[in-house]
N, C-alpha and C positions, 0 to 999 in steps of 0.2 A: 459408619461403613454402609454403603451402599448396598440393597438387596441383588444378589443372582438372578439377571434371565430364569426363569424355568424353561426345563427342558419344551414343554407342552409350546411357548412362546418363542423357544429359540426356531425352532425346526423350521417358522415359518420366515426366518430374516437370512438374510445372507452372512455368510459364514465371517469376509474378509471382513465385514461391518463391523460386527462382533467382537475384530480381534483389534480394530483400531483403538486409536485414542481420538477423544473430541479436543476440542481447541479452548485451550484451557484461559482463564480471562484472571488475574491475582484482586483478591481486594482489594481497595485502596483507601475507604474510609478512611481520615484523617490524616491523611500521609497528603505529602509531595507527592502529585501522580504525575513523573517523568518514566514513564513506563509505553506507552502506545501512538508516538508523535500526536497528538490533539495538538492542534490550536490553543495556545494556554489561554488569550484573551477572551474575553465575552463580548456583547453590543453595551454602548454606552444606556443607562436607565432611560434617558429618552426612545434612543430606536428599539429597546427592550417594548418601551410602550407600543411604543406604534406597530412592532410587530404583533404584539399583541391583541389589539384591538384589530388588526388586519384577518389575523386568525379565527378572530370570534365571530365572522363575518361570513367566513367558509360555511359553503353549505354540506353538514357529514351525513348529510339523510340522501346525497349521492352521490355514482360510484365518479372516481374521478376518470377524466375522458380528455376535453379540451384545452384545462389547465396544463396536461400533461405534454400538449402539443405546443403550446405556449412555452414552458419551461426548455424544450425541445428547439424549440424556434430562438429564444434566449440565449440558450448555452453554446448556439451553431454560432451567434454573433457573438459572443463572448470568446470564444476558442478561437476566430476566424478561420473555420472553416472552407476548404479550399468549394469551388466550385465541382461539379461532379460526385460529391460526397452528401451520404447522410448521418444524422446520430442515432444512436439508440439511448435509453432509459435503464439504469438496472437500480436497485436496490442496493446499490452499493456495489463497487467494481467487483467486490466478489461473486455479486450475481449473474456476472456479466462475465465473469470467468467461466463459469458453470454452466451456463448458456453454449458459451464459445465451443466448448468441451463437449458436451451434449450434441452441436451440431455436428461433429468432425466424429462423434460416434462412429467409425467405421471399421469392421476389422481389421487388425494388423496397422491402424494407422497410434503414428509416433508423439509424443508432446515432450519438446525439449527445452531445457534451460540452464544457466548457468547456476552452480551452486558455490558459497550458501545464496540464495533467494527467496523470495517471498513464499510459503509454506502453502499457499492455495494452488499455485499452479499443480505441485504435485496430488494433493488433497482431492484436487477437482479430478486429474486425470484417473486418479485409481478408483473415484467415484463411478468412473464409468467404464472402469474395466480398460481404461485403454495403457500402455507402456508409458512409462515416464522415464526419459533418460536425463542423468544430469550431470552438467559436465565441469569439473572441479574451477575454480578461478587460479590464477598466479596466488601464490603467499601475500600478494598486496592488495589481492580479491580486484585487478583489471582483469578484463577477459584474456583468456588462454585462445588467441586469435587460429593455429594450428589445433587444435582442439576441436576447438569448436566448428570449424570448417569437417574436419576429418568425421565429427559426427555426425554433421548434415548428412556427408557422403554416404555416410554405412546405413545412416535411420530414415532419409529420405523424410525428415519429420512435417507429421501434417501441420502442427501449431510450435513456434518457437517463442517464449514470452521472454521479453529482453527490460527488465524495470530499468527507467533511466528518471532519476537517480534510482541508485541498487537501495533495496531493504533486504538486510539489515544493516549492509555498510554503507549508508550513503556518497556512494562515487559516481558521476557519471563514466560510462564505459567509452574508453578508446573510439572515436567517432570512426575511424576509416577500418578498425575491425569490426565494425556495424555494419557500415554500409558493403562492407566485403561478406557480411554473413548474410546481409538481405542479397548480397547479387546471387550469391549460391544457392537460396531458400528456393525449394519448388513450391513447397506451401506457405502457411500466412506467419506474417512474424509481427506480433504484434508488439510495440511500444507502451509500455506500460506508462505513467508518466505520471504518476500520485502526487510525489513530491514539486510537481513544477514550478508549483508559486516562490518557493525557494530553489530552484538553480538558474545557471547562466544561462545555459541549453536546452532547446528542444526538438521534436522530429518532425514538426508542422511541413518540411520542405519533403521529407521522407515521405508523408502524406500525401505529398502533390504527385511525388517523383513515381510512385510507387503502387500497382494495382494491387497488390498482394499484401500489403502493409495497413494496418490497423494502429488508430490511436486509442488510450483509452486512459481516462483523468477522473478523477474524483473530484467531488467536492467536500470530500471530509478533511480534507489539510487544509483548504481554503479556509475550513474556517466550521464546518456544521459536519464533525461528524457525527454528532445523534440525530440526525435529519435523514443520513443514508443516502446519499446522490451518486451513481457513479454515472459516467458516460462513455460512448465507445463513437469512432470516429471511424467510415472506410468509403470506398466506393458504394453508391448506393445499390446496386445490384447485390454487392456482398452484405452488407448493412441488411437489406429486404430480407435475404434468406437467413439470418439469421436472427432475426427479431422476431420471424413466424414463431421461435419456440419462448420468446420471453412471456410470461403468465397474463390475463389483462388486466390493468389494472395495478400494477407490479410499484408501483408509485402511487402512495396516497395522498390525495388533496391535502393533509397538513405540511407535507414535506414539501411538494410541487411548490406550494405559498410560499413559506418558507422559504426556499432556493431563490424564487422568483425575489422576494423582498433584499433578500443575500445579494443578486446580481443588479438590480437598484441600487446597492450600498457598496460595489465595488470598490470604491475609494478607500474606506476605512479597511477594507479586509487588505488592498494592497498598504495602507501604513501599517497595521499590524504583521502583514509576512517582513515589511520592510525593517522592523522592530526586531523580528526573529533573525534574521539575518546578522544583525548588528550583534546580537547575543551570544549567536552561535561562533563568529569569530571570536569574543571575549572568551568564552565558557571552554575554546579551544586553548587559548595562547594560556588560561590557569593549569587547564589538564595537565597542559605538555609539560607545566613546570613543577608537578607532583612526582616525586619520588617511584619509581619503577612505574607509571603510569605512559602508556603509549595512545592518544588520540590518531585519529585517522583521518585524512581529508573529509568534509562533511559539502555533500551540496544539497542535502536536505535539514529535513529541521530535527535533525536526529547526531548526535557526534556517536563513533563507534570507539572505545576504547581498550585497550590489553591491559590487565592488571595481572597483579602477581598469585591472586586467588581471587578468579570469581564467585566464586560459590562461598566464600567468607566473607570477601567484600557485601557484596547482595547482601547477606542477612544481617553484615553490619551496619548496613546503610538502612535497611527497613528500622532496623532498632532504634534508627536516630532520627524517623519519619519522613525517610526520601525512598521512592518506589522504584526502580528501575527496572531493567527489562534483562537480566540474565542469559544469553543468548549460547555461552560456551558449550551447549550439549547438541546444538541445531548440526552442526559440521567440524567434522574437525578441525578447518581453518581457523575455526573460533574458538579455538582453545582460549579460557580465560580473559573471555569478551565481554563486557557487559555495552548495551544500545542504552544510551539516554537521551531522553526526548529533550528541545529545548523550553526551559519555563519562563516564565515572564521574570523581568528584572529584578522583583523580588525572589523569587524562588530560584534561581541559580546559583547565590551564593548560597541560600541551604543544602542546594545538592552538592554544592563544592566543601559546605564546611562537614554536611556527613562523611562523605568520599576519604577528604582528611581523616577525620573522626577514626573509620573505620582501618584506614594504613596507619595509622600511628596503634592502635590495636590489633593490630596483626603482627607488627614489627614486635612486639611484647615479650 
């Protein structure tokens, strides 16, 4: 058990802080880790070396600077970055949520999104005091196209984060209730777009079409998320004022390398999403065919699925060393949801034979 704040140490934190929760991360030592979409693959022991001996080479006795703009110059041609646009750097698209959030600091301004959703948007917003309005999906978790119009109207919202594919249901959303929520949008709506390397679709055209419209991608799906890479994508006038507030230096020379060596090796990380793909179709067409088990369209590397007790399933599936990601208390649309990441071709039929495992002990 955790010691109490003293009062002598509270007095000086803010109160809402205090009364949150932090974001909580499950063990996973020895288990199936289909819990957090990772990349299940690693680099083959050859480019393991080479990146390695790449890294030993870095120099940490300084701060990083130029590599950063390199990695920057990289990722513009790797995204195909439209003309008239620049990127930023974060520490991982959460930092670049927080960032975004931070800028739009203004009173009375709004940050809106569809729920259930990615749990940073709101995190970030209340971090800064600002309103966070969130606006329910259909029962099939597509956007609620009247909805979500009707709450631009009323919120006038400064920041709209629209994830395409959605986390934690991996869907892309209805293209022409998008582009109907960006015509409406007075402020920035940004395209969240994590999961790209696995869907059909993306908003690169939205980018072009759009002054108000923000990309923003990681490179943790691609393939390093212990590296930390996120990117964000706009006009550069928007991009400039909002990068004034990213920290310096916010990217360290191991990660920068890192990335840079990743985007050298594009190839293999595209056969490896191309891998996940193939899986995720397999891992869907078993689901569907498990007894009271309901999968969900997936365009990321995640299937969402309905079971008949989440919260039994989960710890029957931990017991049988598959880790999944429990999601049915996030919203109530997700009553009885569990998110599983997709694992490499070994590891899928163990999260299918726990899955079983667990409904056949349930059924009992």
């Amino acid at each position: 058990m955790s010691t109490p704040l003293s009062d002598r140490m509270a007095r000086y934190l803010r109160a809402d802080v205090q009364g949150m929760h932090g974001y909580a991360v499950q063990p996973s030592a020895g288990l199936v880790k289909v819990d957090t979409m990772e990349n299940p693959f690693r680099l083959s022991p050859e480019l393991r070396r080479q990146l390695g001996e790449r890294l030993a080479e870095v120099a940490l006795n300084r701060y990083p600077a130029e590599r950063g703009n390199v990695l920057r110059q990289a990722l513009a041609r790797h995204a195909q970055m439209p003309d008239g646009c620049d990127i930023m750097l974060g520490n991982g698209s959460d930092e670049l949520i927080s960032l975004l959030t931070l800028a739009a600091d203004v009173p009375g301004n709004v940050v809106l999104a569809p729920l259930p959703g990615f749990v940073m948007y709101e995190i970030a917003a209340r971090h800064q005091g600002l309103k966070f309005v969130g606006v329910p999906t259909t029962a099939d978790f597509e956007l609620d196209g009247p909805a979500m119009l009707a709450a631009i109207r009323e919120h006038q919202p400064a920041i709209i984060y629209l994830a395409y594919p959605n986390n934690p249901t991996a869907n892309l959303w209805d293209d022409g209730i998008i582009d109907a929520i960006i015509e409406a949008a007075s402020g920035l709506v940004v395209m969240d777009e994590a999961y790209q390397p696995f869907a059909s679709r993306d908003s690169l055209e939205r980018l072009k079409r759009h002054e108000h419209v923000l990309l923003m991608r990681t490179m943790s799906k691609f393939g390093l998320a212990g590296v930390r890479i996120g990117y964000m994508m706009g006009r550069a006038a928007l991009i400039r004022e909002i990068d004034k507030l990213r920290p310096p230096f916010n990217v360290s020379v191991l990660n920068c390398e890192a990335a840079l060596f990743a985007l050298e090796h594009v190839d293999e990380y595209a056969r490896q999403a191309e891998t996940i793909r193939a899986e995720r179709a397999k891992l869907f067409d078993a689901l569907a065919a498990l007894p009271g088990v309901q999968p969900f369209p997936s365009e990321a590397n995640m299937i969402l699925v309905r079971v008949p007790d989440a919260k039994q399933l989960f710890a029957g599936m931990k017991a049988r060393g598959v880790l999944v990601k429990n999601v049915s208390g996030l919203h109530p649309l997700l009553a009885n949801c569990l998110r599983i990441t997709i694992g490499t071709p070994e590891e899928n039929p163990q999260t299918l034979a726990a899955l079983r495992g667990a409904l056949e002990e349930l059924s009992q």
